[in-house]
N, C-alpha and C positions, 0 to 999 in steps of 0.2 A: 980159555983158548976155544977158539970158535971150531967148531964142526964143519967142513965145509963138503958138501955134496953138491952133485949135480941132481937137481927132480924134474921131472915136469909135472903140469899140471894132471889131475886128474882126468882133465877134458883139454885137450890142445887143439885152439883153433885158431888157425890164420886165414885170413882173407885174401884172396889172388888178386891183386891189386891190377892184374890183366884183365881178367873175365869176371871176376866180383866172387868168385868161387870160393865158397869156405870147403879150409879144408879140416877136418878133424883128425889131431894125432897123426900127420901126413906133413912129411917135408917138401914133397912138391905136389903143386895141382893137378890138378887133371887136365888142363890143358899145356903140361908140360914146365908153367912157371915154378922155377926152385921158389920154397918159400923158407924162409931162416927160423931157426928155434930160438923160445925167449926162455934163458936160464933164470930160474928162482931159487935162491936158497931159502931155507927154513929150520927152527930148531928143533928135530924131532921128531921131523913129519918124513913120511916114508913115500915114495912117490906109487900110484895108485895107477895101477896096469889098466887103459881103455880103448877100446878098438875102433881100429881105423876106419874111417868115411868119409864122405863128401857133403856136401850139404848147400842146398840152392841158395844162391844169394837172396837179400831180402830185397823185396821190389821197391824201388824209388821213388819219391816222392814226386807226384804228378807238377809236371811245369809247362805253362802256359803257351801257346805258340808264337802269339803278339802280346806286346805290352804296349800298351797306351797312358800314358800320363799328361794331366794337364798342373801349369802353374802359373802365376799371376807375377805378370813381372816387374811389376810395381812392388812386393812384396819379396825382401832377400831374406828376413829373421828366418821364415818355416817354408823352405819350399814342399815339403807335403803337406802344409795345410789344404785344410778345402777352398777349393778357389771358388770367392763370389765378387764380382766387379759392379759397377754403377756408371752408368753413362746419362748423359741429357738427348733425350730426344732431338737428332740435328747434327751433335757428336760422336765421337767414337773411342772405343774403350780395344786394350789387346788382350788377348788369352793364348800361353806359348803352349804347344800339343807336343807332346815327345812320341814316336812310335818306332819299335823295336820288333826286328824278324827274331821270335824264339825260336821258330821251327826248324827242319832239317831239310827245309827244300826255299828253292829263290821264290818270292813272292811279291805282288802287287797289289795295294792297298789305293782304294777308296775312301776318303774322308769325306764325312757330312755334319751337320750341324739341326738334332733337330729341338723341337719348342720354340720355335722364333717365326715368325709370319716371313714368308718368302720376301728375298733382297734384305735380310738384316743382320746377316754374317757374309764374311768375305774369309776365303782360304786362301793363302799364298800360296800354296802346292795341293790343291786336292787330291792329286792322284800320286802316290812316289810307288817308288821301286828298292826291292832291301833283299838283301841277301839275309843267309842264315847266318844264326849267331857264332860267333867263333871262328868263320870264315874269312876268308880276305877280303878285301870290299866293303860299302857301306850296309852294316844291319840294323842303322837304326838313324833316325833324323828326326830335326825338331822343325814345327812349323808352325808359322802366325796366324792364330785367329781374329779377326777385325769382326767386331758386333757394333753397328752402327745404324740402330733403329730410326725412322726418319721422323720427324716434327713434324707430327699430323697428332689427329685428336686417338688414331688404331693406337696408337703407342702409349699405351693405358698405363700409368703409374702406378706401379705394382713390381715385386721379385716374380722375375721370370724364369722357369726351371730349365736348365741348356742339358742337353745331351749330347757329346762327340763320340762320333761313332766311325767306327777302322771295317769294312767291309773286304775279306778276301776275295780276287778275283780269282783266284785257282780252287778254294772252296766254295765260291758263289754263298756265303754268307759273310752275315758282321761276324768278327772274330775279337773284339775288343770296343770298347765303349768306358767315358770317363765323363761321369755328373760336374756341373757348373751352377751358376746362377748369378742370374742379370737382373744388376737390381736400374729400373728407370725410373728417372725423377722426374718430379711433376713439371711440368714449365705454363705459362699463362699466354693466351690466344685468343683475343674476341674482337668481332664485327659489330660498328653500329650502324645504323641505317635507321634517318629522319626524313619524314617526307608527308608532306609533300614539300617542295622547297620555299612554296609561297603561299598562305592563305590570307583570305579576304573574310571579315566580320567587322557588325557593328557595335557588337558586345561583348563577344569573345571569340577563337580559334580553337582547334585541337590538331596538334600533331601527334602521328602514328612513329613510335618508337621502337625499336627489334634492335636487340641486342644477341648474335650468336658466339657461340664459346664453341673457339676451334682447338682449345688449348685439348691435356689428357687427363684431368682430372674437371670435379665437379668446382663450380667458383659461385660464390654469393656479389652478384654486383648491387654498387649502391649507383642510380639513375639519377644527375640532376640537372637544373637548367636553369638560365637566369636572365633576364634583361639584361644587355649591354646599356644601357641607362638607367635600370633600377628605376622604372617606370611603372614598369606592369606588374602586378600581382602574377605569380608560375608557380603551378601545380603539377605534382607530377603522380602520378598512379601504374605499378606500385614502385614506390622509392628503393627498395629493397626486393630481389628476387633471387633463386638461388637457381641456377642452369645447369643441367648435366652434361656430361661431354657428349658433344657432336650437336645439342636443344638448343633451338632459340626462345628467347623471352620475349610477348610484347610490352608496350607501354604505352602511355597517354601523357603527353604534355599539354595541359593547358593554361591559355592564354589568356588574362583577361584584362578589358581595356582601364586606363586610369582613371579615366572620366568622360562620360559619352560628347561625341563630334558632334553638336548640332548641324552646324554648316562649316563649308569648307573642301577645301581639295584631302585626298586621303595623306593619311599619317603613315610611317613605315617602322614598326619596332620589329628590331634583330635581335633574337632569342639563340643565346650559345647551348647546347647540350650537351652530356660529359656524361661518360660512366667509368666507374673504378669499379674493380677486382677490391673485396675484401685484405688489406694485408699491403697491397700494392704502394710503393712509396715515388712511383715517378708520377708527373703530372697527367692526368688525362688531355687527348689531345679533344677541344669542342668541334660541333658541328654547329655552324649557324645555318637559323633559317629566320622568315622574314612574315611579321604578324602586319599587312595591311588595316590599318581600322579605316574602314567608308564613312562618312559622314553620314546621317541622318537626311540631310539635303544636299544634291551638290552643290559644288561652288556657284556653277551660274544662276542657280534659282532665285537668290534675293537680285541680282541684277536686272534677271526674263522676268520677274515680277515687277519689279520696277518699270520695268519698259514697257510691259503688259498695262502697267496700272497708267502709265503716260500719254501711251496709246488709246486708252478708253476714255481717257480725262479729252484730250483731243476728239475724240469722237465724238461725246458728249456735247464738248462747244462746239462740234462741228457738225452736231446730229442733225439732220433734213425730216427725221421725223415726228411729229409730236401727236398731241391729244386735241383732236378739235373738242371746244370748248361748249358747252352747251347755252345756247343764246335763246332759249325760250325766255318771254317776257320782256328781253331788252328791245332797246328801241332800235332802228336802223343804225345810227348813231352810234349807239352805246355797243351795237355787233359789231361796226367796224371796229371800234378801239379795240375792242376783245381779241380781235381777228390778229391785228397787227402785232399785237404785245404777242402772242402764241405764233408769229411769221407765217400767218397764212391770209389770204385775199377775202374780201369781200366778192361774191360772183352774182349770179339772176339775183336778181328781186321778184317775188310775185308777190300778186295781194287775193287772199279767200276771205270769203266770210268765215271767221270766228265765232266762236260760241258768246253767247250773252254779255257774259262777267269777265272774256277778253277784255282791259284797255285795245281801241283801236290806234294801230301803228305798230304795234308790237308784234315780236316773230312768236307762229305760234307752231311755226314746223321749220325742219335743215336739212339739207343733207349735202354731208354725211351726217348722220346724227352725233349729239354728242357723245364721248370716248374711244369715238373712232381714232385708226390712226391714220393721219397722212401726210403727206412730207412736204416740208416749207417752200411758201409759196404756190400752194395748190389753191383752187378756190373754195369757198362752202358759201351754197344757194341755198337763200332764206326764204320764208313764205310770212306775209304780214298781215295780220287783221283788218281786214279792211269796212265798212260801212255794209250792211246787205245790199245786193244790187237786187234792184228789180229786173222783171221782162216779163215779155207778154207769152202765157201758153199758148205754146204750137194745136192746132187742131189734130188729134189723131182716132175718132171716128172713123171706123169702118176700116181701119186698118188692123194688116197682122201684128199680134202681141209683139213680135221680135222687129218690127219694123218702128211701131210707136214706140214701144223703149229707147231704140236708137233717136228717133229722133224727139224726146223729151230728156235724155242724157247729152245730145248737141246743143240743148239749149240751156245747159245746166238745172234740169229740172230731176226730182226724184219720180221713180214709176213704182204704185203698189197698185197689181195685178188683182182681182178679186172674181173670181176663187184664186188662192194664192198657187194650189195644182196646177192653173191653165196653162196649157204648151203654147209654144211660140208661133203655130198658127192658129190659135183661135181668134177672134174678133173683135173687136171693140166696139161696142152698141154703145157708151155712156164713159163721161168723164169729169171730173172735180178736181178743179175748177173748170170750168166750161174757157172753150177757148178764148184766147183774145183781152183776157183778164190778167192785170197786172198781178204779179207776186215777187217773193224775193228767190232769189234766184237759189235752191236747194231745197224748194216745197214740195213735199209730197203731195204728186199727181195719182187719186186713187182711180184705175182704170177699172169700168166693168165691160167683163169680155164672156161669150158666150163660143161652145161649139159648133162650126160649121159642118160638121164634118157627114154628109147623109150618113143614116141610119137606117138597116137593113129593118125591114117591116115583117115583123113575126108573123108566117101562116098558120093560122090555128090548122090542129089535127083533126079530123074529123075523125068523131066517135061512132062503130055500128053497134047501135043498140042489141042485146044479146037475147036469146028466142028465150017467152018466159019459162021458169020453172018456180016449183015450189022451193019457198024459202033461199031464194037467189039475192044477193045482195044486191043493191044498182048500183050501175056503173058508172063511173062521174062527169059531170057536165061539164058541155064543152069551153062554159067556161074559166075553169080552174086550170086545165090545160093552158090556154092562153094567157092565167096568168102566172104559172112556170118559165113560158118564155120571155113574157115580161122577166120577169125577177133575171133569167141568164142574162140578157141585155144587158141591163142595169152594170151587173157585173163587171161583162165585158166593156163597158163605158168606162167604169171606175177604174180598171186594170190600164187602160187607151191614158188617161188622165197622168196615172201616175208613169209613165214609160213618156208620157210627153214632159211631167216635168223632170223627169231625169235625165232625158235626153234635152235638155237647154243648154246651151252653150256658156262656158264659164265667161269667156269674149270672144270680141270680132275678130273670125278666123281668114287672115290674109295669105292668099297661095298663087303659085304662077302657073299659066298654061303652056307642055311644052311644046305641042303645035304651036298656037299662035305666039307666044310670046309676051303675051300681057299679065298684069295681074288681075286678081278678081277678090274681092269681098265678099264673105260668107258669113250673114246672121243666126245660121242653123234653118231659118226658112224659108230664106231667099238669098241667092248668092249673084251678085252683083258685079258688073266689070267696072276696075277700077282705073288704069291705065291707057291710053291710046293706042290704035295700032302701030304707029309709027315706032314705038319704041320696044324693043324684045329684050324683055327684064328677067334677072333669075334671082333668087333665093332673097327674098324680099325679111325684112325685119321692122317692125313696128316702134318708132322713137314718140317724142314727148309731141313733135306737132306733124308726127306725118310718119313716112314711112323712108325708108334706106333699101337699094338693092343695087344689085349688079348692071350694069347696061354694056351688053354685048352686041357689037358693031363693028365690021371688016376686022375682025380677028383680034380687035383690042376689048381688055374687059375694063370699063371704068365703074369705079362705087356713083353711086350717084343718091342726091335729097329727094324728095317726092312727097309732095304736098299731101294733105288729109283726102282731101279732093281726089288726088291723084291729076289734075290737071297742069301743073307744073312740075316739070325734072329740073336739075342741077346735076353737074356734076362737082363732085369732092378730091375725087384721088382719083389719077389714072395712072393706067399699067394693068397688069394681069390678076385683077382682086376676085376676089372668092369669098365666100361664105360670109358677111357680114353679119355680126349678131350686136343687138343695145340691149345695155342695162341701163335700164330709169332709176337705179340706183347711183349710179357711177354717172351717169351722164355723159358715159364714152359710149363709140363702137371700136367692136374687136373682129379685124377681117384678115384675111390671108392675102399676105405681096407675091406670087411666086415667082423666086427669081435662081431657079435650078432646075435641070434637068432630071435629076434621079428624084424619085421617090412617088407617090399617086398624083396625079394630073392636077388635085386639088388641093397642092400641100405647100407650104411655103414656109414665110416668115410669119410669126404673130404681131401684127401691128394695130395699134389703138387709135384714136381719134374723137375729135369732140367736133361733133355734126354742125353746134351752135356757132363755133370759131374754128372755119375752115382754112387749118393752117398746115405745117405740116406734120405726118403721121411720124408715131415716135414707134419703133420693131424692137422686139423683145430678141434677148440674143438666146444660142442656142441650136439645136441642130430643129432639121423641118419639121411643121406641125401642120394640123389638117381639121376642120370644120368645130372652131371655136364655139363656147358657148357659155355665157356669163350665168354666175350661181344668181341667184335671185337677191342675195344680200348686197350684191355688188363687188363680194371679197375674193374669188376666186374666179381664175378660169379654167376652163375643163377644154381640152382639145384632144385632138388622137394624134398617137406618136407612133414613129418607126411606120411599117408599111401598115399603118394601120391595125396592129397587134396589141397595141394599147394603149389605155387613157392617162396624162399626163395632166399632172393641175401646177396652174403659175398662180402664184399669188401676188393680187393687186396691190402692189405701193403706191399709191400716187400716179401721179395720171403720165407718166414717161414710161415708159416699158423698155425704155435701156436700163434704168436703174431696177426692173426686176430680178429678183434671184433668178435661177434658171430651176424649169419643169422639173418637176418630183412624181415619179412613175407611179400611180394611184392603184393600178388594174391592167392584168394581161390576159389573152385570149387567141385562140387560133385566125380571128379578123373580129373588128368590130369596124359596122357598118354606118351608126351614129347614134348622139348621145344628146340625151335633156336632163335639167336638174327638173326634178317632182321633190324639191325641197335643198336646204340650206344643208342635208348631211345626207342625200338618196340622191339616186341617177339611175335613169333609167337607160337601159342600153338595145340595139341592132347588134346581136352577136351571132356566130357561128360556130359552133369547136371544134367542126374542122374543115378544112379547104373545102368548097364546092358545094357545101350543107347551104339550105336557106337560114337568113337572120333569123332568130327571132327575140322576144322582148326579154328583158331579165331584168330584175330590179336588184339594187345593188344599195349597201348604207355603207357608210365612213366610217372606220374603228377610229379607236382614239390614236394610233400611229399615223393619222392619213389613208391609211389604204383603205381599198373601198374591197368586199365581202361580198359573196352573195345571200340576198335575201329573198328572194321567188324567181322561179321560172314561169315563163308564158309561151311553151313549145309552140303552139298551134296560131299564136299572133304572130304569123311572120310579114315581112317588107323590108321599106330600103330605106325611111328617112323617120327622125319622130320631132313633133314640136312639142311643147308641154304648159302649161301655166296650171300649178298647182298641182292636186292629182292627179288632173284632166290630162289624157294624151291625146295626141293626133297622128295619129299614124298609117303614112303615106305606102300602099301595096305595090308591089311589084318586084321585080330583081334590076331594073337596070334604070339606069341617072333620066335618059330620055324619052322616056315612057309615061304618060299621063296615066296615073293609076288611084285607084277609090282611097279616097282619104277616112278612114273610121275614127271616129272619137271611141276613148276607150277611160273607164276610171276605173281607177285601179285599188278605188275601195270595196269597190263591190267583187262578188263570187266569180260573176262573170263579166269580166269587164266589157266585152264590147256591148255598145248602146247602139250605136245605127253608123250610117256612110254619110258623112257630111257633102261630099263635092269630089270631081274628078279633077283631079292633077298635080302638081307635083310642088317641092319647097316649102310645106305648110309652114305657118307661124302663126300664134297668137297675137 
């Protein structure tokens, strides 16, 4: 049988389930709540007297004021796992937010999202409003996170760490935050770029290759490329490159030809290019571009060759110019057939005495000489051996040196001077052969000629005997003195001798007066008129049987012949001619037609002519030229171009001067006032260098381009005209065209060139 009692605990505590209030051994709390006693039975136990109190509740366990939860809602097994999503860069991935008001007051919540580069989360409600928990009304709400990073190369393949964060606006801080993590995958993105779009080579090309990776990870590309004909051998460097994200790679394709183009129009190979992504399984899209190979020749070269070569073959059979042939030794006969097989004419015949062991009949001289060139149908004048002619020596007793020369040279006779020093006026006392005696016509006449010239009579010095003294030398007699001045004489004789023979005339110098208008001949020691009054002649030129000059009459200027004599004129060509110059080489003259107003008063066309058959003149084409002057070879002519600023040389083809090339600018200067060849490669010139200066002499030689150089100056020889034969010059003083002025011979081997004044007036020519 059971015992049954009422006990209580030793200790009795209840809790006020109003205020939390314990209360110990107390049936109601202290804030008035009854609280009920809990009956125990026990067997044996005596219930144990303890004293009443109160006792503070125990404090609570801290709770949160916001909760924030995130869950992936793709995933129902665990929703509190940790949520981590994956998206493609381009795509979009959701993350559901849960946020809860725990507090004891209404609140306004801030959502953000951070670890994500701006624009790559989207909130469906970033800002809400919640009441407190327990309360009427909404305390808590769920809402959509959208992460949707963009396909670009920023959006790095990698796990990205998310943070969502609950910002109080009544606390002005974050009050809750809930970890994430975004995982992006990698995706693949590149640019190629070939360029240039076309090259041109005749052995090989290279094109310039870039390849950029826009994708977000690093990618190994393989580069290739290939003939769309599987023609050309392609390389490519490097095949393989490995690009980081956002880097470009370059490259090199090259091209090379199958087999070189000698001739021909260009060939076109199209070269595709293509790159893959390591892994990649769709096809690569190519770029073509375009490998020109040039031919080595182009196309038209074998044809322009062709035609080229057609055209010279034609020219050849059509050449006009050839080689005169050399006719020494043949017979007249035997030169014509020569002449004709070679298309050129038989012209003069003359006949000389030949040397001994000539055959007479035979040519023993031409001209042109042979290997000249000149163009078909021209003529070449022979000279033939002929028998010695005799004739009777002229008397020249008691005449000037320079007078019997001249005339024992008009009779075909040789002159040896003896002393061979004597100048041109000393005398002739004695001569061999005596006159009037037959010889053969080329015998040397030995002349003996003495000085006329009085000589100053030395006055002896008189000596005054000196007053004696001891041991006084004597003083010397007068006549040793006198012969001191004997011995100066002498000297001065022999010094007189040699300035006379330097001062000889190389030939007969021909010049016109421009008072009267005639010409005159000058031996160096007597100058002689040659022309009548009737006729007013200018700028005279000496030919094979006489002379050529200008005949100016009521305002017309005709060329006109003019006998040795000077006692017969002819006219040749009329119109307004100028300067007439012969070469006895060429057997032409070369005169100026002028038929234009602009350019100097004495400028015109260059026209040629042959004195012997007065036909008509042949004019070189070209713009105006001005006081012609034939080289002494016969192969050139020298003229002054433009206003006179410079020397222009034509070269002789053949005796037409339409068929001449045109003038080749030789020499330029501030003016040149006139010009003579002193050789086959030198010219001597009337220059100025600059306006209004006087001319004066400059000699000038020919480089091997043609142009002519200068070689000396001669400041102080200045004038206005020069004539030449040889080194010998003749140079006419003065500044102005109508001015009779001192003509000086001048050679220009010597230190000082001038030698003496030959004659007043103007035009000279040898």
């Amino acid at each position: 049988m059971h015992d049954t009692r009422i006990s209580s605990p030793a200790v009795g505590e209840l809790e006020c389930p109003k205020c939390g209030t314990v209360a110990v051994n107390r049936d109601f709390c202290a804030c008035g709540e009854y609280l009920g006693w809990e009956l125990t039975f026990g067997d044996g136990e005596e219930p144990v007297a303890a004293p009443a109190t109160y006792r503070a509740p125990a404090p609570a366990e801290p709770r949160r004021a916001t909760l924030l939860t995130l869950r992936d809602p793709a995933r129902q097994d665990d929703p509190n796992a940790a949520v981590a999503v994956g998206v493609v860069p381009g795509g979009h991935v959701s993350v559901l937010a849960t946020v809860r008001n725990q507090g004891e007051i209404v609140d306004t919540y801030d959502l953000r999202v951070d670890g994500l580069p701006e624009g790559w989360a989207t909130i469906s409600a970033p800002t809400v409003f919640l009441n407190p928990w327990g309360s009427a009304g909404d305390f808590q709400r769920e809402l959509q996170i959208t992460l949707h990073p963009p396909r670009v190369s920023a959006s790095e393949a990698r796990a990205w760490p998310v943070m969502v964060v609950a910002r109080s606006r009544s606390l002005g801080t974050d009050v809750a935050w809930a970890p994430a993590t975004l995982h992006v995958a990698p995706f693949e993105a590149t640019a190629m770029r070939v360029g240039p779009e076309r090259r041109r080579g005749r052995r090989h090309a290279a094109f310039d290759v870039a390849v950029t990776n826009h994708g977000n990870s690093p990618l190994e590309i393989t580069i290739g490329a290939r003939d769309t004909e599987a023609r050309c051998p392609v390389t490519v460097y490097p095949e393989r490159v490995l690009i980081p994200v956002g880097a470009t790679a370059a490259g090199i394709v090259r091209v090379h030809v199958p087999r070189p183009l000698l001739c021909g129009r260009p060939v076109d190979h199209h070269i595709d290019v293509t790159h893959r992504a390591s892994g990649a399984d769709a096809d690569p899209v190519p770029q073509r571009v375009t490998f020109r190979q040039r031919p080595w020749l182009p196309w038209w070269v074998p044809p322009a060759v062709a035609l080229v070569a057609a055209f010279a073959l034609v020219l050849v059979l059509l050449q006009r110019d050839t080689d005169v042939p050399k006719l020494t030794g043949d017979t007249r006969a035997e030169a014509h057939v020569i002449l004709e097989k070679h298309g050129l004419q038989l012209g003069r015949t003359r006949y000389a005495t030949g040397p001994k062991d000539v055959p007479l009949g035979t040519v023993i001289a031409q001209q042109p000489a042979g290997g000249a060139e000149m163009e078909r149908g021209e003529e070449v004048h022979i000279t033939l051996a002929a028998p010695p002619e005799k004739a009777a020596v002229p008397p020249v007793n008691g005449m000037p040196l320079a007078r019997a020369a001249d005339a024992l040279t008009d009779a075909g006779f040789v002159y040896d001077p003896q002393p061979s020093s004597a100048g041109n006026d000393w005398v002739v006392i004695r001569q061999d052969p005596t006159p009037g005696t037959k010889r053969e016509v080329g015998t040397k006449v030995t002349l003996a000629v003495e000085d006329r010239t009085p000589q100053a009579t030395p006055t002896p010095v008189p000596t005054v005997p000196a007053a004696p003294a001891p041991q006084a030398e004597p003083s010397p007699a007068p006549d040793a003195g006198a012969a001191k001045t004997k011995a100066g004489s002498a000297r001065k004789a022999e010094a007189k001798v040699k300035a006379a023979a330097s001062a000889a005339l190389p030939a007969s110098l021909v010049f016109a007066g421009s008072t009267s208008g005639q010409l005159y001949r000058s031996t160096g020691a007597r100058t002689t008129r040659l022309t009548a009054a009737k006729y007013r002649l200018e700028t005279p030129t000496k030919t094979d049987d006489g002379y050529a000059a200008v005949h100016v009459e009521d305002g017309a200027r005709r060329l006109v012949r003019i006998s040795s004599d000077g006692k017969t004129v002819e006219p040749l060509v009329h119109g307004r001619i100028h300067r007439p110059h012969y070469s006895a080489h060429r057997g032409l003259l070369a005169f100026v037609a002028r038929d234009a107003k602009r350019g100097p008063a004495d400028a015109g066309r260059l026209c040629v002519l042959d004195p012997q058959d007065a036909g008509e003149p042949t004019c070189a084409r070209g713009r105006p030229v001005g006081r012609p002057v034939w080289s002494p070879d016969g192969r050139s002519v020298l003229a002054l171009g433009g206003r006179y600023h410079e020397l222009v040389v034509y070269t002789a083809r053949g005796g037409d001067a339409q068929r001449w090339r045109k003038p080749v600018s030789a020499y330029r200067a501030a003016h040149i006032q006139s010009a003579a060849w002193v050789g086959d490669d030198r010219v001597a010139v009337l220059v100025a260098d600059r306006p209004g200066a006087p001319a004066h002499v400059r000699l000038l030689a020919r480089a091997a381009d043609g142009r002519f150089t200068v070689l000396k100056d001669f400041p102080r020889l200045t004038g206005f005209e020069l004539a030449a034969h040889g080194h010998r010059l003749a140079l006419r003083r003065g500044t102005r065209a109508a001015d009779d002025g001192k003509v000086d011979l001048l050679d220009l081997k010597r230190e000082r060139p001038r030698v003496r004044t030959l004659a007043h007036g103007v035009n000279p020519a040898f």
